[in-house]
Residue, then its C-alpha position, 0 to 999 in steps of 0.5 A: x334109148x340114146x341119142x348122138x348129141x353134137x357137143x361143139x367139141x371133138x367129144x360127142x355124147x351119146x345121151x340116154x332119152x329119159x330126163x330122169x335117166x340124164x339128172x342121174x348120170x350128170x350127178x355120178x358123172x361130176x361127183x367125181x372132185x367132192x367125192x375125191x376130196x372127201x375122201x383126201x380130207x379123210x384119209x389124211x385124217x386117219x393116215x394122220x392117226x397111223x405110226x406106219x405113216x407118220x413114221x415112214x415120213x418123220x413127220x412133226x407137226x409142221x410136216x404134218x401141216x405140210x404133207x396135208x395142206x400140199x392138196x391146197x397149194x395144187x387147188x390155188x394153181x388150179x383155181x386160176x387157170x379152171x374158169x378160163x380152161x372151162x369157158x374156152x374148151x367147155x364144161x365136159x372136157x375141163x371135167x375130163x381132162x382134170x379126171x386125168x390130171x388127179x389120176x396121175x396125182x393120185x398114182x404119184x401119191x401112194x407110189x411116194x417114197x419121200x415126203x418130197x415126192x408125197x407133196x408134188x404128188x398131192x399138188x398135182x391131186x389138188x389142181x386137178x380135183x380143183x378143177x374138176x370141182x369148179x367145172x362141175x359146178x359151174x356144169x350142173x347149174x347149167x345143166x339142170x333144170x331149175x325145180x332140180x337144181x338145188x339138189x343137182x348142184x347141191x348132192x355135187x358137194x354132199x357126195x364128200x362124206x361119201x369118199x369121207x365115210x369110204x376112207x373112214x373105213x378103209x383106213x380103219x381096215x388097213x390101220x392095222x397092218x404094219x407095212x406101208x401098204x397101211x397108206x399106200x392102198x387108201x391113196x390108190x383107192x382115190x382115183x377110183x371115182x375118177x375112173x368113174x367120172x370118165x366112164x360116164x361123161x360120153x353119155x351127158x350132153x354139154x351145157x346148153x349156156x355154152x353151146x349158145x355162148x359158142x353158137x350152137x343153137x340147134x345143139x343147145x336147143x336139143x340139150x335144153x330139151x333132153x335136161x328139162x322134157x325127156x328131148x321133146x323139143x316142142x315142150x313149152x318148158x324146153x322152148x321157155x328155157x332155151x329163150x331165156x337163154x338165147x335172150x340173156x346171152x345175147x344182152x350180155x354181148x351187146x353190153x360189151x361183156x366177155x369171158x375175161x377174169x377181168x369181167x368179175x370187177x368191171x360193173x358195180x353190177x358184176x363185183x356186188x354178183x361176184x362179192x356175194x356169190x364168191x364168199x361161199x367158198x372163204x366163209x365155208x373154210x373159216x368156219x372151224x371145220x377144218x379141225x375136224x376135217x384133217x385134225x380130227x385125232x387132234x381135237x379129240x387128244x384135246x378132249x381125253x380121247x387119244x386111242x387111235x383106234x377109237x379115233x379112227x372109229x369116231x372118223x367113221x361115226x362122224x362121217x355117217x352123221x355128216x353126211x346124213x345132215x348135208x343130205x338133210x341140209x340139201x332139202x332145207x335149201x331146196x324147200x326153205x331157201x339158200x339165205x335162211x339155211x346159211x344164216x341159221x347154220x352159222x348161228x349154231x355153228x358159233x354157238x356150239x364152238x364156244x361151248x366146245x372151247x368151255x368144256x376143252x378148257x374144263x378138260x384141260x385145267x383137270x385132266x386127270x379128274x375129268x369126269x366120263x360125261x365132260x370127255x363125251x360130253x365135248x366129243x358129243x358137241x364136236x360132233x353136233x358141229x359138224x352136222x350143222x357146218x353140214x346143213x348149209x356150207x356142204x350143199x351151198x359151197x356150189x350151189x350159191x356162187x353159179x346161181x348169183x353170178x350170171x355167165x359172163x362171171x360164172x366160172x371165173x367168179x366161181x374159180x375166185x371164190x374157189x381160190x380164196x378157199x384154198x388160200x385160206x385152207x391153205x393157211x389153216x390147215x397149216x396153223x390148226x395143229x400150231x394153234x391147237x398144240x399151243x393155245x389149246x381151248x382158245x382156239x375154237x373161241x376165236x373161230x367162234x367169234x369169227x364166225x359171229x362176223x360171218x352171220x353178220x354179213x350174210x344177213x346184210x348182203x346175202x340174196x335169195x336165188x331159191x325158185x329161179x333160173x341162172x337167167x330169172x336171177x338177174x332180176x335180183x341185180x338188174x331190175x328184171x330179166x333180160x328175155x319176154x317168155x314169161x318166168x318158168x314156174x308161171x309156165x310149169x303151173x299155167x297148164x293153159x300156156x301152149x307150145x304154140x304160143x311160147x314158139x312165136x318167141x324163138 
């Protein structure tokens, strides 16, 4: 049964009863950016291995690094205009309208017919799926009631190794035919989840958070209710939820907060909130994956695999294992919490880089007398990289920066946090292939040593957000929450706490 839902906007929804039903739909309906660029990373990765791409494009190196890094310069344009245009317009339709925009990117992209064209293409896909990301983050920890929120938010992210594991094999498929349709099929295939994110929006209410922001309380009582109590609204969740709500926004408007950039640097409060929750996005990207993310051909030439066809091979087998450690990793943040999974991830990211710099090394020094074990060896350890870079980075890339930042900051704080990342992967993805072709081994031992850093840090600063609400969470920062219902686990184990009583509050 559906219901007809006010959005606040010219778009209405037209919402299924069921909870269930509803937590199932916002997933599908916001995978649509992570899926997209998983995919792109992927397929770039495969296209990167195929002589009818490079060829057609003449690429050298530093065209290579252009033609894939472009996707990056789209997501900064992207990042500095996503938390405005979803605070404004709400968090529905900056997902749709950025639907559009990497719709176009994408026709663009596997209609090119130069390098020129191939780059504007891939920046326009970048601002679009850039926003579209920052928008779904920011929607489904809103959205989702909190017992379901790490893996609400945290399957946004995961689904990457799906559009990676779809372009994996897809590329390995068409690898083998000798036109250019060898590249332009996988770039048309891109927007299909696109399609798929706009087919499903009508059906997935707005964010309540909004709707009060904007001062649709009886909409967002009854989107509170359809996210937490199958549209009971006389629920003791759905009532404790939407006062927690109501409360806290409106103590973020008497002191003087607003929805301005700015907002993120204006408190000691709001910066240590906005330092901690936006290092998600420049810790993830530094953490070495991009070498395998876009170079994966590459890092496994350093290693005595240079058969494009095992390469592309060896892109789908790596894309299955990491998707099986997100999904892993994504239980570990629900169960064990966001700072410990983070903390021993980044532990065995570093570790696992030095050794792979050793035993590149050991290849490189002797090529030709390499034993079978040291080649498969490394590649084993490249592979156990990733999976661990999975456990953590892959759910918390979204999860982390919406649950430490409160409203005021959310999506400009998570827009930042996302600018940062492709600022930096903007550079990387750039140098990767320079650093590898030239310095070889030593290049995993300085991300090694970087990374080292970034444990550091996220043991010291790092808070833990497992277990609240958006509004609990402030608590952490402030010193206690800004509402009188009493927290909303207390409530979901106290089976004596009436309706009745919790209605005296709204």
């Amino acid at each position: 049964m559906l219901t007809k839902t006010e959005t606040g906007t010219w778009f209405p929804a037209w919402v299924p009863e069921s909870t269930l039903t509803l937590s199932i739909l916002l997933v599908l309906c916001s995978i649509a950016q992570s899926t997209t660029s998983g995919y792109d990373g992927s397929m770039l990765n495969g296209l990167n291995i195929l002589p009818s791409y490079t060829d057609y494009f003449d690429l050298t190196p530093a065209g290579t690094g252009l033609n894939t890094a472009s996707v990056f310069i789209g997501g900064a344009f992207g990042a500095v205009v996503a938390g405005m245009f979803t605070d404004k317009y709400g968090r529905r339709l900056a997902i749709f309208w950025s639907a559009i925009i990497t719709l176009i990117g994408v026709i663009l992209q596997a209609a090119a017919q130069n390098v020129a064209m191939f780059v504007i293409a891939r920046i326009i896909l970048g601002f679009g799926t850039i926003i579209s990301g920052i928008a779904a983050g920011v929607y489904l920890s809103e959205a989702f009631p909190s017992r379901w929120r790490a893996w609400g938010v945290g399957l946004l992210n995961d689904f990457y190794y799906v559009g990676a594991l779809l372009a994996a094999g897809i590329t390995l498929g068409t690898g083998k035919w000798q036109s250019t349709w060898a590249w332009r099929l996988p770039s048309l295939i891109q927007g299909i989840f696109s399609i798929l994110c706009i087919v499903i929006l009508p059906f997935v209410p707005e964010s309540p958070r909004w709707l009060v922001h904007q001062g649709f309380f009886d909409e967002a009582r009854l989107a509170v209710a359809q996210t937490n109590s199958n549209g009971d609204l006389n629920d003791p969740i759905a009532i404790a939820v939407y006062k927690e709500v109501v409360d806290t926004l409106e103590w973020e408007k008497k002191e003087g907060q607003t929805m301005s950039p700015l907002e993120i640097i204006k408190t000691p409060t709001a910066r240590r909130r906005f330092l901690i929750g936006m290092s998600a996005g420049p810790f993830s990207c530094i953490a070495g994956n991009i070498i395998a993310s876009y170079y994966l051909g590459t890092e496994l030439a350093t290693a005595g695999i240079t058969d494009s066809t095992a390469q592309l091979e060896a892109n789908v087998v790596l894309n299955v294992w990491c998707l099986a450690c997100a999904l892993g990793g994504t239980h570990l943040v629900s169960r064990w919490g966001r700072k410990p999974t983070a903390l021993v991830s980044q532990i065995l990211l570093f570790t696992t880089l030095f050794i792979i710099g050793g035993l590149t090394k050991a290849y490189n020094d002797n090529p030709e007398g390499a034993s079978g074990s040291l080649i498969y060896g490394d590649v084993a350890v490249m592979f156990l990289f990733q999976g661990f870079y999975s456990l953590a980075w892959t759910p918390l890339l979204y999860i982390y920066p919406a649950e430490v930042m409160n409203y005021s900051i959310r999506a400009n704080g998570l827009a930042a946090s996302t600018l940062l990342l492709n600022l930096f992967a903007c550079v990387f993805v750039f140098i990767m292939p320079i650093g590898l072709n030239n310095i070889g081994w030593k290049m995993y031992v300085a991300n090694g040593a970087w990374d080292v850093a970034i444990a550091a840090l996220i043991a010291i600063f790092w808070v833990e957000t497992k277990g609240k609400t958006l509004e609990e969470i402030d608590a952490i920062f402030e010193g206690h929450k800004h509402s009188t219902v009493p927290d909303i686990e207390k409530i979901r184990g106290d089976k004596e706490i009436e309706a009745s009583v919790l209605k005296q509050y709204i």
